[in-house]
N, C-alpha and C positions, 0 to 999 in steps of 0.2 A: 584483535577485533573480535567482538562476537556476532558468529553467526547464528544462525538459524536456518532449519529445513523447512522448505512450505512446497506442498503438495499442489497444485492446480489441476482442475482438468478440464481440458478444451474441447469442441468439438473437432473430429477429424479433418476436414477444410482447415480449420483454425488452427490449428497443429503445424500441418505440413505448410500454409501460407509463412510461420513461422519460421519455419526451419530455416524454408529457402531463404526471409529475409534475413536470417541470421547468419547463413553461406555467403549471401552475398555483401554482408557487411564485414565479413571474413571475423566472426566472433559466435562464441557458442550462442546455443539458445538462453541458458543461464544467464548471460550478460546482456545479452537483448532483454532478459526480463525484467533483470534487475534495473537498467536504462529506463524502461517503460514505465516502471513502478517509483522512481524518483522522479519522473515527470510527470507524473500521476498527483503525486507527493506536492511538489513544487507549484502544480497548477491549482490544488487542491486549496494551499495554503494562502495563495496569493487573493482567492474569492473572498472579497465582504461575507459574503451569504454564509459559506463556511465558517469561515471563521464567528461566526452570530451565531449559528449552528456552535463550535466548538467551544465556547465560553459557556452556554448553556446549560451542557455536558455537563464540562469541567464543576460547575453551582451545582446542578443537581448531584454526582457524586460525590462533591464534597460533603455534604451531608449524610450521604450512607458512610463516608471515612471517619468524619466525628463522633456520628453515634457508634460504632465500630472502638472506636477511641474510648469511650466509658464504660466498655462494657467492663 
């Protein structure tokens, strides 16, 4: 599997409310993150709005990839 490193920074309060919820789910902070960021992901994805939002995107940069394509 490939991973990746991602840097975050939280503020202090935010940090250490972290922690502890990640002691007390007896799992590092890492895996809390990672958990919170697939349901980020997953909430993200399931939105209309988003996704109208992501289709958008997708049209507008295809068109920087085509002409990228000719050169």
């Amino acid at each position: 599997m490939d991973t990746r490193t991602t840097t975050i920074r939280l503020p202090g309060p935010t940090a250490e409310a972290l922690e502890v919820v990640a002691k007390a789910d007896n799992q590092s902070v890492s895996e809390a993150v990672r958990q919170a960021v697939l349901e980020h992901i997953r909430t993200r994805r399931a939105d209309p709005e988003f996704q109208k939002s992501l289709h958008h995107l997708l049209d507008s940069q295809r068109e920087v990839f085509e002409r990228l394509a000719d050169l």
